[in-house]
RODRENVEX-132979 format. One record per atom (N, C-alpha, C, CB): y, z, x. Coordinates in steps of 0.1 Angstrom, whole numbers, plus 5000, padded with zeros to 4 digits. Each point is the difference from the previous one (the first is absolute). Glycine has a CB too. Layout:
YZX/...
This chain:
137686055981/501150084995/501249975010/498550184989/502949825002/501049945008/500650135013/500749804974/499550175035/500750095007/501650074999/498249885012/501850224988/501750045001/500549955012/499950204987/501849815009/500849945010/499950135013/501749844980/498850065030/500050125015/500350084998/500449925014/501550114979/500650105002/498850104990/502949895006/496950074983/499450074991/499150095006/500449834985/498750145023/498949995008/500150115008/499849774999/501550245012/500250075008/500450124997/500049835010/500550164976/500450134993/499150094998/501549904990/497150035001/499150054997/499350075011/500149854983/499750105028/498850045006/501250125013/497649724996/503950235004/500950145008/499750154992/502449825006/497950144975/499850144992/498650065009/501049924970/498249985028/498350084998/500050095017/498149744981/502550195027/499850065015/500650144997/500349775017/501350204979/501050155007/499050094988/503649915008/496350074977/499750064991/498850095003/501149834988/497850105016/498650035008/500150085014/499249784990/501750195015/500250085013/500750104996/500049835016/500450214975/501150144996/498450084991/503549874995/495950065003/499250074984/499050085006/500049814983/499650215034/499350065013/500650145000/499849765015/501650274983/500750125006/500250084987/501349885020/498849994968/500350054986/498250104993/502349714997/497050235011/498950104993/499650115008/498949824987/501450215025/500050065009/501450164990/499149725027/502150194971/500950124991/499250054987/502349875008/497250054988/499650034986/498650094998/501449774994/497650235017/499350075001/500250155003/499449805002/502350235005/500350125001/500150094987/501049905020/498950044967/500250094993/498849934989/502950095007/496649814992/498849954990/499149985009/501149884983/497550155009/498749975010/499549894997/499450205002/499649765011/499949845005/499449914979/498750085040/500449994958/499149944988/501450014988/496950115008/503249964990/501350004989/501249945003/499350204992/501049805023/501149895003/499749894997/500850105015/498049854984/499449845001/500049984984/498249995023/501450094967/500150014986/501149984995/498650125001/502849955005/501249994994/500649875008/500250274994/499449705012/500949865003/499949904999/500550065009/497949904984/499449914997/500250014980/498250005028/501750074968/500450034990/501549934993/498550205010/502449905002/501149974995/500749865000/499950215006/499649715001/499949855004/499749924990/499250055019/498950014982/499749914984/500749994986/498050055010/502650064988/500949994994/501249944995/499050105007/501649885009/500649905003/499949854998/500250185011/498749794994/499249865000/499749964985/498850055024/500950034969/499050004981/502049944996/497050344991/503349775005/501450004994/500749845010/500350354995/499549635016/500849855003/499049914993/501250035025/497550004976/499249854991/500249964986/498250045013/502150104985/499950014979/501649915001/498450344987/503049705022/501349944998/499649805003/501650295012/498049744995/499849865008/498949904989/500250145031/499249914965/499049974990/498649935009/502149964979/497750085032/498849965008/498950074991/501249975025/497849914974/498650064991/499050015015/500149854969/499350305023/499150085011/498850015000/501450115000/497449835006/498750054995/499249884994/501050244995/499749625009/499349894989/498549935004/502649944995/497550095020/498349975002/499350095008/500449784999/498450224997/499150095008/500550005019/497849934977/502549965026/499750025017/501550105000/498649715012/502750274978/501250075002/499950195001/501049744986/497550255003/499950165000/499650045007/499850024985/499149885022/499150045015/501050035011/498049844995/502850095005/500950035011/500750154999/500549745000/499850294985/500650144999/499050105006/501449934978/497550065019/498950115010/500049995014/498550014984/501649885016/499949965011/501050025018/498949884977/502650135014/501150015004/500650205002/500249714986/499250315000/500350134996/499550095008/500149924981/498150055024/498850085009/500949985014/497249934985/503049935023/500149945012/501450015002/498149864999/503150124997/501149975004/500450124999/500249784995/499850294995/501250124997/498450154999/502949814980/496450235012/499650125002/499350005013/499950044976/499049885033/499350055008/501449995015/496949934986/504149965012/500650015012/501050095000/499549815004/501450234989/501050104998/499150114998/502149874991/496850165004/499450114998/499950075017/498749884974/500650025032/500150025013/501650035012/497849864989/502450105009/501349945006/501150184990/499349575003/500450444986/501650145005/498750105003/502949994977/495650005027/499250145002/499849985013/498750064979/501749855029/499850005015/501450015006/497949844999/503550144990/501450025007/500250164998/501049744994/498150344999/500250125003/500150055018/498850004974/500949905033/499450065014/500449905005/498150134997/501849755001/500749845011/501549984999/497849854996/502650145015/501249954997/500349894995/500350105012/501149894978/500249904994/500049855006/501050194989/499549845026/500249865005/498649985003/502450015011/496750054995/498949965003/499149954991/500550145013/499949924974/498949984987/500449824998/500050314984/501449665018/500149864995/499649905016/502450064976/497350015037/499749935010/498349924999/501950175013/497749994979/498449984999/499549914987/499850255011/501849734976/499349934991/500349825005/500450244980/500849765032/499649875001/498949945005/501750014998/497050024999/498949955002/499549884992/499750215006/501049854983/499749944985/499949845004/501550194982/499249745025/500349875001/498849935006/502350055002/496850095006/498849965008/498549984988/501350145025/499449964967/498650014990/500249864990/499750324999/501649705001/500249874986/499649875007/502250094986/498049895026/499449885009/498649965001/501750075012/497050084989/499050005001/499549974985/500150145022/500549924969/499449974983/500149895001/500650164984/500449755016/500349934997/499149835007/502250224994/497049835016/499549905006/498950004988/500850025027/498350124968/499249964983/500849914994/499150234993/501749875002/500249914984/501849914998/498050244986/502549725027/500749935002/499949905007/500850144994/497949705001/500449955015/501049935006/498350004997/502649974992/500749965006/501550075008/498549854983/501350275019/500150085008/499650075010/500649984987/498249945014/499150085015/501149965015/496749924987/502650185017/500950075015/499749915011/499750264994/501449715012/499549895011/499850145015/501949714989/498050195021/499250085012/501250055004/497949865010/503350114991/501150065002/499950144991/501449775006/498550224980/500850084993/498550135003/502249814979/496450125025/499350125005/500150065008/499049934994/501550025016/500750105011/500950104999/499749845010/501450114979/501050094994/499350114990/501849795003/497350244992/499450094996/499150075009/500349894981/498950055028/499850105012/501250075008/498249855003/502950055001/501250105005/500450104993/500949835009/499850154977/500250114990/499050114998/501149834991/497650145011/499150135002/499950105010/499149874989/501150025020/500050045015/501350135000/499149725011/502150254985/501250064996/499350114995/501749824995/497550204992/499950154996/499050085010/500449934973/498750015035/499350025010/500750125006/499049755002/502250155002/500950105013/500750134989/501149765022/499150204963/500250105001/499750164995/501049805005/498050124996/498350114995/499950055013/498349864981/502150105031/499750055015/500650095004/499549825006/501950184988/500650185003/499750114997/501149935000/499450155001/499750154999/501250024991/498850095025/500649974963/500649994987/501050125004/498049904981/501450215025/500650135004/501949984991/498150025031/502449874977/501450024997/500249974986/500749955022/498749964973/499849924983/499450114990/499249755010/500250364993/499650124995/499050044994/501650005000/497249955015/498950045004/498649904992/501650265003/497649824997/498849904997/499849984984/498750095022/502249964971/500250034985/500749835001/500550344994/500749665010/500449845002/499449935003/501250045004/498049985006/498949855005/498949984988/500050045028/499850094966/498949964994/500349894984/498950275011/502649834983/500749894988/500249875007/501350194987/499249795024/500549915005/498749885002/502150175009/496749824988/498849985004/499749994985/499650115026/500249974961/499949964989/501349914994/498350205000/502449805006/501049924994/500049825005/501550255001/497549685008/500349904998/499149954988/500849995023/498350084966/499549944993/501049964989/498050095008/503549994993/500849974986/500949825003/500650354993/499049615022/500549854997/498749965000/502449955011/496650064991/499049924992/499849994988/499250025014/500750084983/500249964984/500849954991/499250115004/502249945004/501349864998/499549875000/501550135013/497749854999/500249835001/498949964992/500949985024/497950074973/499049974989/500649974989/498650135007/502449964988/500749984982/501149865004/500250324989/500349665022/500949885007/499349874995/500650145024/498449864984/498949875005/499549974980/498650125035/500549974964/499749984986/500849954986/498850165013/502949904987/500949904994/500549885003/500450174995/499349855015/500149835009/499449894995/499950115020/498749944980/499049895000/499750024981/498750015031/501650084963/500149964986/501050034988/498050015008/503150045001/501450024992/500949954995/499750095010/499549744993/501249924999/500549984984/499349885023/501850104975/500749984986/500250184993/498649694994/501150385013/500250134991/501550075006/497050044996/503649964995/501350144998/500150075011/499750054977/500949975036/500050095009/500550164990/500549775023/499950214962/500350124993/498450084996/502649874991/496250015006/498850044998/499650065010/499749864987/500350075028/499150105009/500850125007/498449805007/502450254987/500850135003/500250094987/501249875019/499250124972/499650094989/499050034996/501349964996/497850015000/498850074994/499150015016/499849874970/500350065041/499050115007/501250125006/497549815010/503650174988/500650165005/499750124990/501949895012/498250064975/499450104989/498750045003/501249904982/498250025023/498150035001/499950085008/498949794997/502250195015/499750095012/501350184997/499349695021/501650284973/500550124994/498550124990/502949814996/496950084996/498650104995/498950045008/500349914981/499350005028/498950025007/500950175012/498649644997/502250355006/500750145013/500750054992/500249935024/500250074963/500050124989/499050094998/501249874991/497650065004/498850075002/499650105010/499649824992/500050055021/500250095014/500650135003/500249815006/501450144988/500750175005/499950064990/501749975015/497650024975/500150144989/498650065007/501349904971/497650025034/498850055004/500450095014/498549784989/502250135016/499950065017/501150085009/498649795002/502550194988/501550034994/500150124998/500249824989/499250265001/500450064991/501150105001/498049954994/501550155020/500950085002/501049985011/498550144990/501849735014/501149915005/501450024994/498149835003/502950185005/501050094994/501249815003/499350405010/501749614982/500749905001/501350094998/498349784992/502550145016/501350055009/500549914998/499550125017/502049864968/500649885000/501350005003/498649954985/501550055031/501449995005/500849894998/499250115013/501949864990/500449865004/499749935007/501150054996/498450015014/499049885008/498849964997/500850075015/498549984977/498650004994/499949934994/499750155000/501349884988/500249924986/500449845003/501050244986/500349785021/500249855004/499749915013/501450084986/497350015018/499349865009/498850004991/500650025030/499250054958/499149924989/500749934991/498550155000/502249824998/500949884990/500049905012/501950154981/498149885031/500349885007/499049935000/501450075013/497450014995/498749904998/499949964988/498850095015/501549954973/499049974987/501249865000/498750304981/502649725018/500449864994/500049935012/501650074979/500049965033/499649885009/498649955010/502350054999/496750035003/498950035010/499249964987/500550205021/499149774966/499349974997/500249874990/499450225007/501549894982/500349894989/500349835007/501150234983/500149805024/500449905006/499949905012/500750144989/498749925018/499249955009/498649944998/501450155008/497549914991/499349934988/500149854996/500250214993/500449824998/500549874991/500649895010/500750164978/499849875031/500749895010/498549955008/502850145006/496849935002/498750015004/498949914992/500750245007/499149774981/499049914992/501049904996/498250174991/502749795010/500849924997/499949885011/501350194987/498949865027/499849955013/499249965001/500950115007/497949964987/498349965003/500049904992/498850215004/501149774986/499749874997/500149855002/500050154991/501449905020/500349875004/500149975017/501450014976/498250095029/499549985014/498650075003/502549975007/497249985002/498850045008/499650115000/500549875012/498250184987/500250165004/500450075010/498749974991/500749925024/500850055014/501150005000/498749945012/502149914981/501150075000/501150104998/499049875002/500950164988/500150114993/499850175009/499149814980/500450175029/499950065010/501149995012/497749984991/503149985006/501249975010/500550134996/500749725002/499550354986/500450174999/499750125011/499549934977/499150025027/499850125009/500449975016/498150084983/502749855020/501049985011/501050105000/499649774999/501050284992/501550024994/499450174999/501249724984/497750305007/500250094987/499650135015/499049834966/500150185043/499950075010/501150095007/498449845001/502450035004/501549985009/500950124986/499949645014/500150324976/500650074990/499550174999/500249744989/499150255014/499150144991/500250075016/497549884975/502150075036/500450065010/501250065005/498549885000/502450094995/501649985004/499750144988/501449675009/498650264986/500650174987/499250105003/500649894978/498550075026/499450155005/500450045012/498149954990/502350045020/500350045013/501550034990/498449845025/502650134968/500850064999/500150124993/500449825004/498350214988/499950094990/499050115013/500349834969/500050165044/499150115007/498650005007/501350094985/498049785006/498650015001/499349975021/500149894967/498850165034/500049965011/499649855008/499850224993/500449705012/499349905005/499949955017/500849954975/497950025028/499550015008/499649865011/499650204983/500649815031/499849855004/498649934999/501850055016/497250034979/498949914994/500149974988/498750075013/501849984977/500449954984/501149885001/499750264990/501349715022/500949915003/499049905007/502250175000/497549825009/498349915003/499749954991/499050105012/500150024978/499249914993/500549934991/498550135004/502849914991/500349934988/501349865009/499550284976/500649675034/500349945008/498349874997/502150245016/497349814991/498749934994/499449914986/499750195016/500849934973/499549954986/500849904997/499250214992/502549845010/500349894998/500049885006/500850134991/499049875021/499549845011/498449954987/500850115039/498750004962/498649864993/500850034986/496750045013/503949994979/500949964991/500249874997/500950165005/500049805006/500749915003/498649874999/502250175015/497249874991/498749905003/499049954990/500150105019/500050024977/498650024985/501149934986/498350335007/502849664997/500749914989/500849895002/499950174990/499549765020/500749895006/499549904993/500550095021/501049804973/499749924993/499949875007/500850144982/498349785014/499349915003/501149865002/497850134988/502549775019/500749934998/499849924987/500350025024/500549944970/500049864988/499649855009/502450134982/496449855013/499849855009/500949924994/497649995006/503149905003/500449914996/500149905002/500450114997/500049834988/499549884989/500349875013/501150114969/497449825029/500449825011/500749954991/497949915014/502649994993/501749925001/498849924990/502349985030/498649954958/499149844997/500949925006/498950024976/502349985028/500649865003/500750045014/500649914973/500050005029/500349985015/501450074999/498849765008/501950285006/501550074995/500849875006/499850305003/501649644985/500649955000/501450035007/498549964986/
């Protein structure tokens, strides 16, 4: 598949950073007045929505082979219900900056899948070290005393929350290795519908007497995630993927941390010199765990004139 131009390129993957690094503080607002399981319902929802109505304009056909539907369970379970599922029930209690410090892991897990069922993406000894460093990073910052971060309630979400970038990078790796030629409009609408019904369900079960509070802030950091944090992003995201690497594609979580951090310290939150450490660390094996390989280059056939 043909590659887009630079500028094109750099556009794409600037939206996904600032967009992704704002979408940390944005569910942190929106949980003040919606609860975590019905926030995940309404914004995935509202999206798919979004996504169905651009395929039917666009006339992209949906659903034409079995591996395309597989992916929609597949996408729907891994990418969006079990990781956001996670990720707004652990931001009840983590801070926002921290929650995007702890998800850049993701780069480490997509590195390790990927030595299965990508070989031609397996991890050199460099980029293993850079996933030890990056662990090493949440190490330190599992080593503080949450006390100031607000108590052992935080450590503990903060501790169930690295499974929501693994599971990220499972639904990653897996369109990787069998996504190719499909509609970045396919693997974002129907599994965001799948995952709207699946924590619709959820919160009518676990929900029920959950009270929703539709402020202005509420309301519109859920239009934000649902169109730019999802609809749109998304689509850039699988768009990207198909035409680069998985690691690299991982150049996002350089940025998206730095981003999510900054707006949080401005909106009050607390941060701490072992959360500055460790996430100092994740991104050094970052850096490492997605370091691209030189291009060998081509022997001379002829002599230089």
């Amino acid at each position: 598949m043909e590659r887009p131009g630079k500028a094109r390129t750099v556009l794409a993957f600037a939206a996904l950073c600032l967009i992704w690094g704002s979408t940390w503080s944005a569910i942190q607002i929106g949980l003040s007045g919606i609860p975590p399981l019905g926030g995940v319902a309404l914004r995935f929802g509202i999206a798919s929505v979004i996504l169905l109505a651009a395929a039917l304009v666009s006339g992209v056909k949906l659903g034409r082979t079995r591996t395309e539907r597989a992916l929609w369970l597949v996408n729907g379970l891994s990418a969006y219900t079990i990781t956001y599922g996670i990720v707004y029930w652990c931001e009840q209690w983590v801070p926002s900056g921290l929650s995007a410090v702890l998800f850049a892991t993701y780069p480490f897990f997509v590195a390790i899948i990927s030595w299965v069922l990508l070989p031609s993406e397996r991890a050199t000894l460099a980029e293993v070290g850079g996933i030890v460093i990056g662990f090493a990073g949440v190490g330190v910052i599992f080593s503080q005393d949450f006390t100031a971060l607000g108590g052992r309630r935080v450590a503990i979400a903060a501790a169930v929350f690295l499974l929501s970038p693994l599971a990220a990078a499972v639904s990653t790796v897996v369109v990787k290795r069998w996504g190719a030629g499909i509609h970045p409009l396919s693997l974002t609408a129907l599994p965001m519908a799948l995952t709207a019904g699946i924590m619709g369900a959820l919160a009518l079960k676990f929900e029920s007497g959950a009270l929703y509070t539709w402020s202005p802030a509420s309301a519109g950091a859920l239009l934000y995630l649902a169109v730019m944090g999802s609809a749109v992003t998304f689509s850039i995201y699988y768009w990207l993927l198909a035409r680069f690497p998985a690691k690299r594609m991982a150049l996002i979580t350089y940025i998206i941390p730095i981003v999510a951090v900054t707006i949080g310290v401005f909106r009050g939150e607390p941060l701490t010199a072992r959360t500055l450490e460790g996430a100092g660390l994740v991104i050094t094996g970052v850096a490492l765990a997605i370091h691209r390989r030189p291009a060998p280059v081509p022997a001379r056939t002829g002599a230089a004139g």
